[in-house]
N, C-alpha and C positions, 0 to 999 in steps of 0.2 A: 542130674543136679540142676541142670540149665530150668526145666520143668519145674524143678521147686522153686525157685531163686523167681520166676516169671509168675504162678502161682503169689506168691507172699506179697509180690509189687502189684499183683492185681486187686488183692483184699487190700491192700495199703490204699491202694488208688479210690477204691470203692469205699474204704470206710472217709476216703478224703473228699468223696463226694457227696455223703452222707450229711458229714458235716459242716460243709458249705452249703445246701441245702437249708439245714435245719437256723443257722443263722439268717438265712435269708425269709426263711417263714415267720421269723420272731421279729425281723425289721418291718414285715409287711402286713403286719397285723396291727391295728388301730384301737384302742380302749374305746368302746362307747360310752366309759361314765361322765357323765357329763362335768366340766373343768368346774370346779370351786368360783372362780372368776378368771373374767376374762378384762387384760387391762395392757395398755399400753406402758413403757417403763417412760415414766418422768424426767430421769438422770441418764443422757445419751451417753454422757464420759465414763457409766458402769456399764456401757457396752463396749465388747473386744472388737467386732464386727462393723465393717462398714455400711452394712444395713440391720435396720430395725426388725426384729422378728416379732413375728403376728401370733400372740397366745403366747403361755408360758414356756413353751416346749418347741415354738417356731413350727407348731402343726396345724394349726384351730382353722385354715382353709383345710387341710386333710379329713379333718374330724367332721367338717362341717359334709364334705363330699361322699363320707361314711354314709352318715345320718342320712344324706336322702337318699343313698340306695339300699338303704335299710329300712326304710317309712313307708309303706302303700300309700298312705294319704299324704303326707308329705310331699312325697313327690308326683304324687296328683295335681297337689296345688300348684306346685313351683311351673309345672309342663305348662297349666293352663295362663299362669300370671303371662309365661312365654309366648305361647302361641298368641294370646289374646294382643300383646303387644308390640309382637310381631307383624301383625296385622297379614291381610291378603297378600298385599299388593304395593311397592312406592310405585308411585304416580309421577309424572312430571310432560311439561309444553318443550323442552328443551331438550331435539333429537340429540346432540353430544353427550347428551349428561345421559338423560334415554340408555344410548346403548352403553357406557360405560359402567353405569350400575347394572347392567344383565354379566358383566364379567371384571369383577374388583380387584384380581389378585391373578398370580402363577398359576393359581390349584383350580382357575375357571371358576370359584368361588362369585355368585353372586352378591349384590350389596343386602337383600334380605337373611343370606347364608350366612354372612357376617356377623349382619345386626340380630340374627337371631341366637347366636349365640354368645352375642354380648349382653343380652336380656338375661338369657340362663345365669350366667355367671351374676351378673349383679342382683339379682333375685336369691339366687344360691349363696352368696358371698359376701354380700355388700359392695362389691368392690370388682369392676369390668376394666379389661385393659385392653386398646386395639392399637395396633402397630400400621407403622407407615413405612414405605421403604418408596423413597423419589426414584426415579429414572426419566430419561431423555423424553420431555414432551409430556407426563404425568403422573401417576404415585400410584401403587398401589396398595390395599388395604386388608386387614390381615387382624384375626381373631388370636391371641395370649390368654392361655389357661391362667386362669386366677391364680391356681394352687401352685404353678411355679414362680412367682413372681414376690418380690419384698421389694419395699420401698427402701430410699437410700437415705442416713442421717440429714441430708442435704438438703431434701424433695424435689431435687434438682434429675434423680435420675434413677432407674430401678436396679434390682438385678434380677437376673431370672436363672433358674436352676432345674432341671427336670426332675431332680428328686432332692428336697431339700431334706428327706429321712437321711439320707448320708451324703450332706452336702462337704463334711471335712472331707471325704476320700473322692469327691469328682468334682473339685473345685475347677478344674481344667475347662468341663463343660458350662460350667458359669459365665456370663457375658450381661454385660451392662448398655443397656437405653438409656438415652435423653430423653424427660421430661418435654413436651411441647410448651412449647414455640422453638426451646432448644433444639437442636439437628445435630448428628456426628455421626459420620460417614455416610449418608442421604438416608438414616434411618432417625425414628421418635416414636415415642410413646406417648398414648392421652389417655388418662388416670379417669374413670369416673364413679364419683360415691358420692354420698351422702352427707351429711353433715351430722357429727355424733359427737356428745359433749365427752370433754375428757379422751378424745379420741383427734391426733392432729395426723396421721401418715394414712389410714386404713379406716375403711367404713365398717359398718356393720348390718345384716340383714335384718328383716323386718321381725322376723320371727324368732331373733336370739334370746327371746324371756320365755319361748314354750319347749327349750331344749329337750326340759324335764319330759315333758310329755310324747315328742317325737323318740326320746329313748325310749320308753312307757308303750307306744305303740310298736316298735319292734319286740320289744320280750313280749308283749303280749301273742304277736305271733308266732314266737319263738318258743313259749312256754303250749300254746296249744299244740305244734308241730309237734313237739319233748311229748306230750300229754297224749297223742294220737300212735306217737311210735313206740314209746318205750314204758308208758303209764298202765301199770296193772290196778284197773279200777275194778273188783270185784260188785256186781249187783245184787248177790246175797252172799251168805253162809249158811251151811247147812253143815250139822252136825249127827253124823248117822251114831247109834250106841251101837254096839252088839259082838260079838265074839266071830272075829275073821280073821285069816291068816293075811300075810302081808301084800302076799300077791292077790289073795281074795279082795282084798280092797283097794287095789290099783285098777284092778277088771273093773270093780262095779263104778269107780270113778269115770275111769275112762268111758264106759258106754253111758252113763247120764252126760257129762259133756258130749260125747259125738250126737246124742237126741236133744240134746238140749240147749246148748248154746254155739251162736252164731260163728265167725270166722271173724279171727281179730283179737286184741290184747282185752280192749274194753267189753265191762258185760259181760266178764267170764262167774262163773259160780264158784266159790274158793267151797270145796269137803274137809270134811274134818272126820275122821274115820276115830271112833276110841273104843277100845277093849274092854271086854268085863264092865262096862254099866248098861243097863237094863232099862234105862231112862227112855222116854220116846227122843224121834228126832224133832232137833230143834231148829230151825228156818229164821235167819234173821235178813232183814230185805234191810239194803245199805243203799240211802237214797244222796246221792249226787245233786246237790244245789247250790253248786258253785258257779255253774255256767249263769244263772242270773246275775250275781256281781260283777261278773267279768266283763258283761255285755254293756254293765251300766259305765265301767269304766270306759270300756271301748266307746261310748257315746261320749262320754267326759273327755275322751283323752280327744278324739276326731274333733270336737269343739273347739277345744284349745288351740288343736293348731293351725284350724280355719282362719280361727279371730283372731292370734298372732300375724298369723300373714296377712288381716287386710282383707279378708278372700268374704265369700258368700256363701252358706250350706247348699243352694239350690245350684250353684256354676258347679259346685262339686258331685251334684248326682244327689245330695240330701232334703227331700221337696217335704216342707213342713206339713205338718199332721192336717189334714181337710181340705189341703190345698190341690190334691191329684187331677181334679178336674182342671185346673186354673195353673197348669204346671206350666207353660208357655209363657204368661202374662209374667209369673213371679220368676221365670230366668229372664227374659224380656230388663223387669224391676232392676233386679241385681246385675246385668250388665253394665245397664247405665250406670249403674252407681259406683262399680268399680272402675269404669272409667274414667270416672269425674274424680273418684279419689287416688285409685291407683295406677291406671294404666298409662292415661295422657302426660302425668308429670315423668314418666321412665322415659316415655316415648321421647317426649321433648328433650330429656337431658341428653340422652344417647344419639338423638338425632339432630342436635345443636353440634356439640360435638362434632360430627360426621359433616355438617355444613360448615362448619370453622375450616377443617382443613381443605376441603373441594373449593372454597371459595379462596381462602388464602393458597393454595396449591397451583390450583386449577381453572380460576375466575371464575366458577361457577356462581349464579346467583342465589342465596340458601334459599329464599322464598320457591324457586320451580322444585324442590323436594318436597313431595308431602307421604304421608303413609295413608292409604286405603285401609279400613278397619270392617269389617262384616259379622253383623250378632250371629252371634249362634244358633239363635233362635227365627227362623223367620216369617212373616208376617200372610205368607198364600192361607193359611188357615182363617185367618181372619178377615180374609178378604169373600166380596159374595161375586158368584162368579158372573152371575146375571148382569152386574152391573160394570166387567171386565169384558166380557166376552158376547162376540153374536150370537146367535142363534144357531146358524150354523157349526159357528169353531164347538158348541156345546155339546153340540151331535156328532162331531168328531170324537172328541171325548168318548163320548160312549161309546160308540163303533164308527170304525170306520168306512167302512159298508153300508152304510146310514145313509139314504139318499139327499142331497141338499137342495133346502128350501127355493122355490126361486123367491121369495122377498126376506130368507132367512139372512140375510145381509147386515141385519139391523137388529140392536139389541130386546128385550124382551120390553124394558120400561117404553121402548118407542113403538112398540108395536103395540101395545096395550089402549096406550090412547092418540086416535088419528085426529087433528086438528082439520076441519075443512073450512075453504073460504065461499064465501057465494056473495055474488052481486045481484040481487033478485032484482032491482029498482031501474039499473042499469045506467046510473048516473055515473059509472067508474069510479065509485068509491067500494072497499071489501063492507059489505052489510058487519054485524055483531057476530065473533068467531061462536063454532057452536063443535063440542064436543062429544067423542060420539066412540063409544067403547066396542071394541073388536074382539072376538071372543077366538082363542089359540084355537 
């Protein structure tokens, strides 16, 4: 009896885990349709809450976090907007400051680890948050996930939530920051976005009008994946006539597909076996020309969310039609111009910021801060080496086993043409130089 009674508490237990489970996959699963609109509420007193939520649903950073790890090109752009303004390297004359951005926080976190992914986030979000936490002698600095964080009716202070999907049931874990310049308890927050009209707590990211289309690129590879696994696209019909038994025509199918078509769903030959007519066979070839639309969308949709973001087809790997020879000069082009439009103004907000507190914290001077930036692209190709390098360092190059000149010291253009002086008169003046061509 004891057996049964342990037996029944164990299915009990198991279907109890079932169903916590099954709850927990239906909270942690995100709609990708893209929101009707997305707006902040006008009337704070028709809010119960003492912070503002972002999107209708208090999700729209979730939804947004969806979308780029569901976008190939999406989140191509965003990595690059990052990296690109992330830059190398900070730079600075001022050893304290020097080694204190090689280690900005508990977690040994440098100040490029930081700022690098305060870039993500505001790129990703609209909307970067970095935390301060004082102690004895200096502060250190510390990266807040976008997606936990809402602003307070106030602007005065945030809150922050690890999971705002069920923020009534772990309210516990909720805790509130002061807004900067405010302090409480040697901790603050510095907010930084954008300016968006009709928008007074939360920013928005650059790319929020090609929603449509970053959803558009994931089904698209989502419906090709569906199309490769599970799509029965037959490449003809063929309809045999004739008087066979049933298994007679399972045989004869079977051995024309094993001769005849490849491995795989797609491209299979669909038979059509029929009794009693006398008719010849009939062959109908089913031609597949869907993949040309698809592809022109996939250019459509990749457009859109380039030029949404700001971005350039060539930073992204797309080098315009006749330009393959010339593919250096035109990433080269589109650098510069990203960062004249896009990258320097991130850099500087996030790195003002970053200098407001070190300077008010720290007495750091903001001016010894700068970011080091490096194209992508760089410029050895274009350069001629003859007029870089000796004669010797070129025969290194080639081998190095190459024996060295004894006058290989000196570049190619100086050894080409030797200037000589002569005094023939002998009055101690140099006579008219006369040049005189030395053959390699």
């Amino acid at each position: 009896m004891r057996k049964a009674v342990s037996k029944r508490q164990t299915k009990k237990t198991s279907q109890l885990r079932k169903t916590t489970k099954k709850n927990t996959f239906e909270f942690g699963v995100f709609d990708l349709a893209v929101p009707p609109n997305i707006t902040e509420p006008k009337n704070l007193n028709n809010i119960s809450t003492k912070w503002v939520p972002f999107g209708n649903d208090n999700l729209f950073p979730q939804y947004l976090a969806e979308l780029k790890r569901k976008s190939s090109t999406h989140r191509s752009v965003l990595a690059q907007k990052t990296v690109f303004t992330s830059g190398a390297k900070f730079v600075c004359d001022n050893e304290p400051l020097k080694e204190f951005i090689e280690d900005v926080n508990a977690n040994q976190e440098s100040l490029r680890d930081v700022f690098k992914k305060l870039a993500d986030d505001y790129y990703t979000f609209g909307n970067a948050y970095m935390e301060c936490v004082r102690y004895d002698g200096g502060i250190n600095i510390y990266h807040l996930d976008a997606t936990t964080v809402r602003m307070s009716k106030s602007k005065k202070e945030v809150y922050v939530n690890p999971d705002w999907c069920r923020y009534w049931n772990n309210e516990d874990k909720m805790y509130r920051l002061p807004i900067y310049p405010r302090v409480a308890h040697n901790k603050f927050v510095i907010h930084f976005k954008d300016y968006e009209p009709t928008f007074n707590f939360y920013g928005l990211p650059d790319y929020v009008a090609a929603l449509e289309h970053i959803a558009v690129d994931y089904e698209i590879g989502k419906w090709n994946h569906s199309k490769f696994q599970n799509g029965f696209q037959p490449s003809a019909i063929v309809e045999i006539s004739g008087d066979m038994g049933e298994e007679e025509a399972q045989k004869m199918v079977k051995e024309a597909q094993r001769k005849f078509v490849g491995e795989g769903n797609n491209g299979k030959i669909l038979f059509i076996v029929k009794n009693g007519d006398t008719s010849p066979a009939n062959v109908q070839v089913i031609k597949d020309d869907q993949d040309g639309s698809w592809l022109d969308l996939q250019q459509i949709t990749d457009q859109n969310i380039i030029t949404a973001n700001r971005w350039q087809p060539s930073l992204s790997g797309i080098v315009s039609s006749g330009k393959m020879n010339n593919t250096g000069s035109e990433i080269r082009i589109a650098y510069d111009l990203v960062m004249t439009t896009v990258i320097r103004d991130t850099s500087e907000l996030l790195l003002n910021g970053i200098r407001t507190v070190l300077y008010n914290e720290m007495g750091y001077e903001p001016r010894d801060l700068k970011i080091h930036y490096e194209p992508p692209i760089s410029y050895a190709n274009d350069v001629d080496i003859r007029e870089v390098l000796t004669i010797n360092e070129q025969r290194m190059l080639i081998d190095e086993d190459l024996p060295m000149l004894e006058d290989g010291d000196m570049f190619v253009a100086d050894r080409e043409i030797i200037v000589t002086e002569k005094d023939g008169d002998g009055d101690g003046e140099v006579d008219e130089s006369k040049e005189k061509t030395v053959e390699q």
